[in-house]
C-alpha positions in Angstrom: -41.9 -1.7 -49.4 -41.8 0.6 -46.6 -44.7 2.9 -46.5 -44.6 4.1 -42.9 -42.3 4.8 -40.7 -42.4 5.4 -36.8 -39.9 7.6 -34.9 -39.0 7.7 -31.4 -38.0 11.5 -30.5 -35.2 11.4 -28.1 -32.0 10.1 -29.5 -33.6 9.1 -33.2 -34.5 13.3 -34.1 -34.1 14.5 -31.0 -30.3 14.6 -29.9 -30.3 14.6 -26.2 -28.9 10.9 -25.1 -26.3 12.4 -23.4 -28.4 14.8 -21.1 -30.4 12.4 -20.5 -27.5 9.9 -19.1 -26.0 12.8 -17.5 -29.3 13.6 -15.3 -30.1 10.4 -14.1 -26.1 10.2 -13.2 -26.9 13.4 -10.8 -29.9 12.0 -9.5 -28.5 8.9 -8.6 -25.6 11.0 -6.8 -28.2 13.1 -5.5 -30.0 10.2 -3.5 -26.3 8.7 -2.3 -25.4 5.9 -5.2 -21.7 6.0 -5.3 -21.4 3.7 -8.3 -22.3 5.5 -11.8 -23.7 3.3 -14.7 -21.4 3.4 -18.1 -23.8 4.8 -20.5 -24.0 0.9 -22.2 -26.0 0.1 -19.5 -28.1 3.5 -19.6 -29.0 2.6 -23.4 -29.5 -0.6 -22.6 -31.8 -0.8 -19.0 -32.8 2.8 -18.3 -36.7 1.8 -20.4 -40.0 3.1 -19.0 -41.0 3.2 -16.5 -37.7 3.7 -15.7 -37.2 3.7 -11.9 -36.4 0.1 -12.1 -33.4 1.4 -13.9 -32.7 3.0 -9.7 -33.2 0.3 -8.0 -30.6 -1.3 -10.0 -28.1 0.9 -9.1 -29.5 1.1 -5.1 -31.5 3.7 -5.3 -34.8 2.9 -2.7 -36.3 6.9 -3.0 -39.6 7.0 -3.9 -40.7 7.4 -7.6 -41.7 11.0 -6.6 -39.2 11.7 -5.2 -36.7 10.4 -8.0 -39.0 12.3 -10.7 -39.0 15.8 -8.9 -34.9 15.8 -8.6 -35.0 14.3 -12.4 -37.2 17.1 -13.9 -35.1 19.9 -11.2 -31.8 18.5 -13.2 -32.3 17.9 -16.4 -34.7 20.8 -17.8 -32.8 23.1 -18.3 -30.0 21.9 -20.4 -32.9 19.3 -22.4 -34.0 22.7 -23.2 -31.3 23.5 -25.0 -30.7 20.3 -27.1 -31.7 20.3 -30.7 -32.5 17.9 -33.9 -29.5 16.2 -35.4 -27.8 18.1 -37.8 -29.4 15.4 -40.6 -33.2 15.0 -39.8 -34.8 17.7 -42.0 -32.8 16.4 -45.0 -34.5 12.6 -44.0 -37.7 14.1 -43.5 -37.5 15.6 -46.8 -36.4 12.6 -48.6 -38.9 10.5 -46.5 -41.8 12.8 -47.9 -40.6 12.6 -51.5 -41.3 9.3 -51.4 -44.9 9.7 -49.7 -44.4 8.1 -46.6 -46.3 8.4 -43.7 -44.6 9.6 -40.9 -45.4 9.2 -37.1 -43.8 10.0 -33.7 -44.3 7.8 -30.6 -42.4 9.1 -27.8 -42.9 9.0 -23.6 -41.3 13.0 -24.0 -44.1 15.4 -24.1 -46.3 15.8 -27.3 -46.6 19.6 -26.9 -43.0 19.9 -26.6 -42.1 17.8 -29.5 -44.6 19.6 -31.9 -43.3 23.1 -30.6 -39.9 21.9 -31.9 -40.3 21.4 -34.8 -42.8 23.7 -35.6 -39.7 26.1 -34.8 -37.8 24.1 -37.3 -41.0 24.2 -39.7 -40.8 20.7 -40.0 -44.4 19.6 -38.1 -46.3 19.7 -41.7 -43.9 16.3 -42.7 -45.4 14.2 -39.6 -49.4 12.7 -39.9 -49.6 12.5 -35.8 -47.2 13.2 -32.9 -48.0 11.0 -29.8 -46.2 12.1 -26.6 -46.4 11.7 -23.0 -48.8 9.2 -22.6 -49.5 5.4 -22.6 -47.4 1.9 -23.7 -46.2 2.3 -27.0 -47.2 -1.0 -28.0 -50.5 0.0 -27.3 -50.4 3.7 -29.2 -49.3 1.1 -32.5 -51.9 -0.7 -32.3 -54.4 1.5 -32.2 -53.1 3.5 -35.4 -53.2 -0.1 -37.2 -56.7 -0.3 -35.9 -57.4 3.2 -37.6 -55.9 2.5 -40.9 -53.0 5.1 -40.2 -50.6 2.1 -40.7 -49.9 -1.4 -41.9 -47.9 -2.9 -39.2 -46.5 -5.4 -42.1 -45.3 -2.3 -44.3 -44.4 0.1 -41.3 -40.2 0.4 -40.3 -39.9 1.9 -36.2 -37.0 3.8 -35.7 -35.3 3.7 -32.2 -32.6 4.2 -29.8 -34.0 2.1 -26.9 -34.1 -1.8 -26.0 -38.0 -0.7 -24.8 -38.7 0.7 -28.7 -37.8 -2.1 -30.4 -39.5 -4.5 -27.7 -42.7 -2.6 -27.9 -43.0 -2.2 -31.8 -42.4 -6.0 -31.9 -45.0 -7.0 -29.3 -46.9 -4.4 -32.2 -46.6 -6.1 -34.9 -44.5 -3.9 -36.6 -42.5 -5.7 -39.3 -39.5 -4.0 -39.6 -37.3 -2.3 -36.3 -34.1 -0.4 -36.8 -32.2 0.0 -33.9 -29.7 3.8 -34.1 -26.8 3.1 -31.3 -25.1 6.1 -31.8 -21.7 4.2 -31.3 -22.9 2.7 -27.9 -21.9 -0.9 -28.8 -25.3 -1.5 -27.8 -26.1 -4.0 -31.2 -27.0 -7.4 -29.6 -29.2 -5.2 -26.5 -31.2 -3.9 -29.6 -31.3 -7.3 -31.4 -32.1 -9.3 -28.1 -35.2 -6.9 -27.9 -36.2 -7.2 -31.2 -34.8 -5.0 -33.4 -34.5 -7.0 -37.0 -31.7 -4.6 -37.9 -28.9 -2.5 -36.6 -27.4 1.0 -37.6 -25.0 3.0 -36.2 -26.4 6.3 -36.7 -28.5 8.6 -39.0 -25.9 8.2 -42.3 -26.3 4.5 -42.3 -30.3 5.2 -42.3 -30.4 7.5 -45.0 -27.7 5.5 -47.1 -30.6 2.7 -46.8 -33.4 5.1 -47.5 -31.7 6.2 -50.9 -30.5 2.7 -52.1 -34.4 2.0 -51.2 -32.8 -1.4 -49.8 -34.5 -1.4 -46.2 -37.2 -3.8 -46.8 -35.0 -6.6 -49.1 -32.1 -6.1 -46.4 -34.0 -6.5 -42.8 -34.8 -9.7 -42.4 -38.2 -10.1 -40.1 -38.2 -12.2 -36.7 
């Protein structure tokens, strides 16, 4: 039985994948790179701490420099990204069934909590964690606190790096979201024990209740 689940926030609640992509597209045009990822790639090797994800492509600027053209791009249209249409309906359900909910995310904390204190949906999560540290790590400590129980806990995420770091966790159960990427066996190859396409799929699961019989653990 799952009685805690962790959420990434960008492209799990948070829909801004494609803005995302598109900045680090710009920035790598900005610094010269000719040759544009396909967003497969993106998904798949764009993970913190990220600028290996520009070297890749043959980008040698320095990671402050990369960063100041990254923030200068994207902030204004991440600003204006919302929650998917379907997460306060999942929250809800999630609740009714007393879970514990959590985000870990590398976005910042206070911008996450501002957003959905907007949406009035901050009272559903027991701790946001944004902006700082390994993931991994940030797990582990709430299993060392008693917030969760890595062998009854489900991590929601869009990224290779979310489901690597909840398995090096512990976590028992990793659902990989690809959003239509084609990105299944990147998200199995890093761990994730099962694969959905998006946020229907999820909830479908969370009704039938069928999450824990149908993942099968690594």
């Amino acid at each position: 039985m799952i009685k805690s689940i962790i959420f990434d926030w960008d492209g799990v609640l948070f829909d801004s994948p494609t803005v995302l992509f598109q900045a680090v597209c710009r920035t790598l045009k900005h610094f010269g790179v000719e040759t544009m990822p396909e967003f497969a790639d993106y998904a798949r090797f764009c993970n913190p701490p990220y600028f290996d994800f520009y070297r890749r492509y043959g980008c040698q600027a320095s990671e402050h420099d990369i960063s100041s053209v990254f923030n200068r791009v994207f902030r204004n249209e991440y600003a204006r990204c919302k929650l998917y249409p379907v997460v306060p309906l999942m929250l809800k359900e999630l609740q009714a069934r007393r879970t514990t909910l959590v985000i870990v995310s590398a976005n910042d904390g206070d911008f996450i909590a501002k957003r959905l204190q907007e949406k009035q949906l901050y009272h559903h999560f027991r701790m946001v964690c944004g902006g700082y540290g390994i993931k991994s790590g940030i797990m582990k400590e709430m299993a060392s606190s008693g917030l969760i129980d890595p062998k009854t806990t489900l991590m929601v995420g869009d990224a290779c790096s979310d489901m690597r770091c909840s398995r090096d966790a512990g976590i028992a159960f990793r659902v990989g979201l690809t959003h239509g990427s084609n990105n299944d066996d990147a998200l199995r190859d890093a761990g994730a024990t099962r694969v959905v396409e998006g946020h229907h799929e999820l909830i479908s699961a969370i009704r039938r209740g069928r999450l824990a019989v149908e993942i099968v653990t690594a």
